[in-house]
C-alpha positions in Angstrom: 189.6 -39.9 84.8 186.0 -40.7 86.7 183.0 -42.7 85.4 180.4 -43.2 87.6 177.3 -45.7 87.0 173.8 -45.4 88.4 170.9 -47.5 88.2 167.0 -46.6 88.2 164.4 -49.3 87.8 160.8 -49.3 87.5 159.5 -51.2 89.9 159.6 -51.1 94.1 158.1 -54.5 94.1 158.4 -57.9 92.6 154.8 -60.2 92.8 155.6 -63.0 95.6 153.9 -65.4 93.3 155.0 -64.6 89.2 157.2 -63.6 87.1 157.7 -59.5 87.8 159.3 -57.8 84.0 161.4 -54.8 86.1 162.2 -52.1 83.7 166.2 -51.2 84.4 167.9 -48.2 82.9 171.9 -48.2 83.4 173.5 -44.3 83.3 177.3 -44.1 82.7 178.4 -40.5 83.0 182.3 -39.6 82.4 182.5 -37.5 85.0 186.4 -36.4 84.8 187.9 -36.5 81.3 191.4 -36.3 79.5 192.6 -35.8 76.0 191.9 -39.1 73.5 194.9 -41.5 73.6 196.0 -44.9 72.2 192.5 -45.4 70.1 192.5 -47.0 66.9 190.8 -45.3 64.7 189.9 -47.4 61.0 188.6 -46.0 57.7 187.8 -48.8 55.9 186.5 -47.8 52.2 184.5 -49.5 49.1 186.7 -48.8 46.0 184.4 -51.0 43.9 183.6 -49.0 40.2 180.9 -47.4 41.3 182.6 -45.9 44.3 185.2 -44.5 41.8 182.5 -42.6 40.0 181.9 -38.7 40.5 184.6 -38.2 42.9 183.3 -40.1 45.8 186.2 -41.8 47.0 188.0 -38.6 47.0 185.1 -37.0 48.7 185.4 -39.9 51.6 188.6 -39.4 51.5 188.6 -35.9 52.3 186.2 -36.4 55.3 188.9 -39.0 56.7 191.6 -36.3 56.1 189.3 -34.2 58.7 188.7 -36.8 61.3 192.5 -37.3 61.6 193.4 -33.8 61.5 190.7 -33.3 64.6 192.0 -35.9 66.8 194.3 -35.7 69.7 197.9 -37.0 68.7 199.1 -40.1 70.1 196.1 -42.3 68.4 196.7 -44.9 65.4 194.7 -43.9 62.3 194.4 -46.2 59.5 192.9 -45.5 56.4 192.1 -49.3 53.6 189.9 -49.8 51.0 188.2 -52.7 50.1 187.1 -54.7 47.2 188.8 -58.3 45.9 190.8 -57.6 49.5 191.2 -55.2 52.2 194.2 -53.0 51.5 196.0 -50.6 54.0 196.7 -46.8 52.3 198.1 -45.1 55.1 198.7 -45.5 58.7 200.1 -43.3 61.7 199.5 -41.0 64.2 196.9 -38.8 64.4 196.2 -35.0 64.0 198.5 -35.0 61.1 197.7 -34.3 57.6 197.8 -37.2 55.2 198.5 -37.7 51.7 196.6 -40.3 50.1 195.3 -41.0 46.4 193.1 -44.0 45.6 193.6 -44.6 41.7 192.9 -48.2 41.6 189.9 -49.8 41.7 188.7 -53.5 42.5 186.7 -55.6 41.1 184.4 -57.0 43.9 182.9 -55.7 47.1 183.8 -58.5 49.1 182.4 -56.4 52.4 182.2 -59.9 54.7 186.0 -60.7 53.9 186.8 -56.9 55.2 185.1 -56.6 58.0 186.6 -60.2 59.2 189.8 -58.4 58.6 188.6 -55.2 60.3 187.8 -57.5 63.6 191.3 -59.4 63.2 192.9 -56.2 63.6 191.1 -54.9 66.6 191.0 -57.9 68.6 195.0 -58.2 67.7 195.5 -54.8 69.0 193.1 -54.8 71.9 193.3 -51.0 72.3 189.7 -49.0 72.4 189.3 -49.2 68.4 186.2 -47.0 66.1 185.8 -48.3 62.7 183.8 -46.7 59.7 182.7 -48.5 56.8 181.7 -46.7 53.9 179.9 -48.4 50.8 177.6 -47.9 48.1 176.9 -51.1 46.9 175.9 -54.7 47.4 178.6 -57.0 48.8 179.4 -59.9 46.5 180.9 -62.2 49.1 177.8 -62.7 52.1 174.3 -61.2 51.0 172.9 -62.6 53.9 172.4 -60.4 57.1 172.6 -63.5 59.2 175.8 -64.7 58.0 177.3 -61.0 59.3 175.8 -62.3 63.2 178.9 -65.3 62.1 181.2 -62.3 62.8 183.6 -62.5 65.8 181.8 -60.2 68.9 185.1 -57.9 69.9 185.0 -56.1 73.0 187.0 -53.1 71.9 185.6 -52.6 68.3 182.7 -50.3 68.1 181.6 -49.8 63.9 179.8 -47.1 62.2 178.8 -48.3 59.4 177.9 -45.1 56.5 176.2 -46.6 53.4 175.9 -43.8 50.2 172.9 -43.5 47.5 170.2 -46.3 47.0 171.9 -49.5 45.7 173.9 -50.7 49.2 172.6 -53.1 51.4 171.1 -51.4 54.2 169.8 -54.8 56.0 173.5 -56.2 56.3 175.1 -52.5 57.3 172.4 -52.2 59.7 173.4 -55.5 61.1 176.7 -55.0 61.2 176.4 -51.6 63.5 173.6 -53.5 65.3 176.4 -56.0 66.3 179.1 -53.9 66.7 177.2 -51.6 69.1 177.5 -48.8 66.6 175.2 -47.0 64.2 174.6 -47.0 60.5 174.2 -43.9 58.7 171.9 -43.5 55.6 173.3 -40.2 53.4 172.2 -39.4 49.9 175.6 -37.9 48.8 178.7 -38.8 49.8 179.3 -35.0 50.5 177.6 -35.9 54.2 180.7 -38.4 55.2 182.3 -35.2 56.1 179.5 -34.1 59.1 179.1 -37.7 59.9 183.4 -38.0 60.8 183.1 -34.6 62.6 180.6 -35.8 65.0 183.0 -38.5 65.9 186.2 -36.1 66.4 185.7 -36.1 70.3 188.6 -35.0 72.4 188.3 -36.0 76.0 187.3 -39.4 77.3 186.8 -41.0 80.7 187.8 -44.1 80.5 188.4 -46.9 77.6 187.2 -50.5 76.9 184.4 -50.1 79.5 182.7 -53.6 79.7 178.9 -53.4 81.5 178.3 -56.9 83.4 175.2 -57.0 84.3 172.2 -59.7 86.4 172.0 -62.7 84.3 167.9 -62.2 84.4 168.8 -58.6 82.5 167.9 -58.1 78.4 169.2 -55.4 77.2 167.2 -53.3 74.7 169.3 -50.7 73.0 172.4 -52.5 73.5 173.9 -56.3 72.6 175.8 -58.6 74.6 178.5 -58.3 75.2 177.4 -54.2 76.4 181.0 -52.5 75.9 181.8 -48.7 74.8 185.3 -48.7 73.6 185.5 -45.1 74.5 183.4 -43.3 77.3 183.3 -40.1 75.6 180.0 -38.8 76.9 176.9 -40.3 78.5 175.2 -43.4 77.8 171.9 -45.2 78.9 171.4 -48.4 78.8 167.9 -49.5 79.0 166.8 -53.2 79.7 164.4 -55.5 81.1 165.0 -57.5 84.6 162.8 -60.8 84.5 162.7 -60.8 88.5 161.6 -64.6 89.5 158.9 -65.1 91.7 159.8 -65.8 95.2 159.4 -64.5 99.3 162.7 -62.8 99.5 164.1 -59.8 98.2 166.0 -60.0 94.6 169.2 -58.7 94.9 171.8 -58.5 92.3 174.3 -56.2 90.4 175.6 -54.0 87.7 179.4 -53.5 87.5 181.0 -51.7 85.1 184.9 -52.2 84.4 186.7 -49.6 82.6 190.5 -48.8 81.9 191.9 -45.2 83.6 195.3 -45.0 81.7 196.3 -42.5 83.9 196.3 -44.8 87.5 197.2 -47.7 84.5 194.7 -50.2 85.7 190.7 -51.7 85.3 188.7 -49.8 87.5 185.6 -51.4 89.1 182.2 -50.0 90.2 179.3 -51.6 91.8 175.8 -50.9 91.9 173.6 -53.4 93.9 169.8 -53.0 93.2 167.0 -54.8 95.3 163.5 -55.4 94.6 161.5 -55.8 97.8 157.9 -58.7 97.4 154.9 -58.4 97.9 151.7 -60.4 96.4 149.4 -57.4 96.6 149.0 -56.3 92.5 147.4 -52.8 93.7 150.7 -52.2 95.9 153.1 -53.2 93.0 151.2 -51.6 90.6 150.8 -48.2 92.2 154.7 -48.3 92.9 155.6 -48.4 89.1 157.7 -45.6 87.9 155.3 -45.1 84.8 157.4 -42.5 83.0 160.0 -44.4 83.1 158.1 -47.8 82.0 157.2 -45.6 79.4 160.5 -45.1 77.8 161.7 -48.7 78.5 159.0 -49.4 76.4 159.6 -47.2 73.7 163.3 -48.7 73.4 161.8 -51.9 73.3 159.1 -50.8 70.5 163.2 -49.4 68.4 164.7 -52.7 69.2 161.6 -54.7 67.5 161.3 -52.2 64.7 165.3 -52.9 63.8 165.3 -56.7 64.3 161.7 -56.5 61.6 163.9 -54.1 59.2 167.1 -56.2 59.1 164.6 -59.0 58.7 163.2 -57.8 55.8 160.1 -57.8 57.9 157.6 -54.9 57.5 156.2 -53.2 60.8 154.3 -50.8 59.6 152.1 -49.9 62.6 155.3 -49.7 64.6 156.8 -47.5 62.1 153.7 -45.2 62.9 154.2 -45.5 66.5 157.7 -43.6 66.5 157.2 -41.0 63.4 158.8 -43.3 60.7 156.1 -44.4 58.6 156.4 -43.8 54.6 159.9 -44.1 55.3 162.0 -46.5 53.0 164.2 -48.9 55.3 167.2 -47.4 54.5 165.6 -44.2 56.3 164.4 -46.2 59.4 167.2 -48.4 60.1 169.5 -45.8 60.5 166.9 -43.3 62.5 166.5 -46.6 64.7 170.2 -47.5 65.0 171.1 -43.5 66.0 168.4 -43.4 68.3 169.2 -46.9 70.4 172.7 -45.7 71.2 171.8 -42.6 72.3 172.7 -40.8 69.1 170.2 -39.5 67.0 
């Protein structure tokens, strides 16, 4: 198993004399891969009323029943629903068939309380873990998005969070993917869950818990701190800003990416060192610039604002025009925005 890192930045130069903003983009390619093993994979699903209604939970149910049947064995699946508590239904190995029926139903959608849970789990197991949370409803716990930043940041958790219909909560589902470095899905029926799972039942990685440490000057646009991808199944970008101080010297720093190889059984390291030469001419630094790829640095900061605004309850409309979204209810935009930041859309 191989990943490799590169780096390309925007900028040649850094002005002598100012602040320089260096667009950064980080590429992490799986170069070798094997089959999927020892990832956690969670189902976590709303069995509130309404999700009890026209066969929905069954539906979700069935799309689970896919996913597990798709994925390499040797992988823990566990399928829980959620409502007063989070309740385990099954769990085992994967690419079996399962057997589960959901006749109860709660009274609550007590989504904060789960996902607490959820993140207990993962951080317990501390193997490469994918969650998906599926909801059609408001929680009745936290119906703030900010108390959902409270939640413990996990390293090895990644969460797709899949809300159904018009009455869930798109700002705290949004958040929750935005946190988790995962994506939330918007789908009218609950017949979609089934597409949304096979996109996810990869069968190869490259490496596992991959953990991007990067200059301390870096913001990262499409990504949060801390930057991990439990499972390096394809490629990713990550695209940032480096604030480069001014100064007569070169800036030099580093991105290192750490990853686990099960099959050497140890944290691999790799290094990329960039440098930024000075220079106090503006026509020199100017004329050096990368503009293409300024450009799309840009337009993943323009995502990144457009999400904070939505989650905020915020309403950018000229933005929204900017990227194709406009007219679009949030629900729509937030998880365009979400798929597009991670590389997914």
């Amino acid at each position: 198993m191989t990943v490799n890192v590169s780096v390309k930045l925007t900028h040649t130069y850094g002005n002598t004399n100012k602040k320089t903003e260096v667009g950064a983009v980080v590429f992490i390619n799986p170069e070798t891969k094997s089959a999927i093993t020892g990832v956690n994979y969670f189902i976590v699903i709303d069995n509130s009323p309404s999700m009890m209604k026209d066969g929905k939970i069954e539906k979700a149910i069935d799309g689970a029943r896919q996913l597990i049947g798709s994925i390499p064995p040797n992988n823990y699946v566990m399928v829980a629903t959620f409502a007063n508590d989070l309740k385990i239904v099954y769990q085992g190995n994967s690419g079996n068939d399962i057997n589960v029926d959901i006749k109860e139903h709660g009274y609550t959608t007590n989504l904060y309380k789960a996902m607490n849970e959820i993140v207990k789990l993962a951080e317990l197991s501390n193997k490469p873990t994918i969650a998906f949370l599926i909801t059609d409803g408001e929680p009745t716990d936290k119906r703030n998005p900010k108390d959902y930043e409270k939640l413990k940041n996990v390293k090895n958790l990644k969460i797709i969070t899949i809300g159904v219909g018009k009455k869930y909560n798109e700002r705290i589902l949004g958040k929750i993917a935005s946190k988790f470095n995962g994506v939330m899905y918007n789908v009218s029926q609950i017949e979609e869950v089934k597409k949304i799972f096979s996109e996810y039942a990869v069968k190869e990685a490259g490496g596992y818990n991959a953990e991007l440490e990067t200059p301390k000057e870096f913001i990262p646009l499409n990504f949060n701190l801390p930057i991990t991808i439990p499972v390096v199944d394809k490629s990713y970008a990550i695209y940032g800003l480096i604030e480069v101080p001014p100064g007569k010297d070169p800036f030099i720093s580093q991105f290192k990416l750490v990853y686990d190889d099960p099959e050497v059984n140890d944290r691999i390291a790799k290094v990329v060192n960039i440098r930024i030469e000075r220079s106090n001419n503006e026509n020199l630094i100017k004329e050096t610039i990368d503009s293409k790829l300024m450009d799309l640095v840009n337009y993943y900061r323009l995502l990144n604002e457009i999400l904070d605004s939505e989650i905020s309850g915020k309403e950018p409309t000229k933005k929204l025009e900017i990227i194709g979204q406009k007219g679009k209810d949030s629900k729509e935009v937030i998880s365009e925005v979400t798929r597009k930041l991670r590389n997914e859309a």
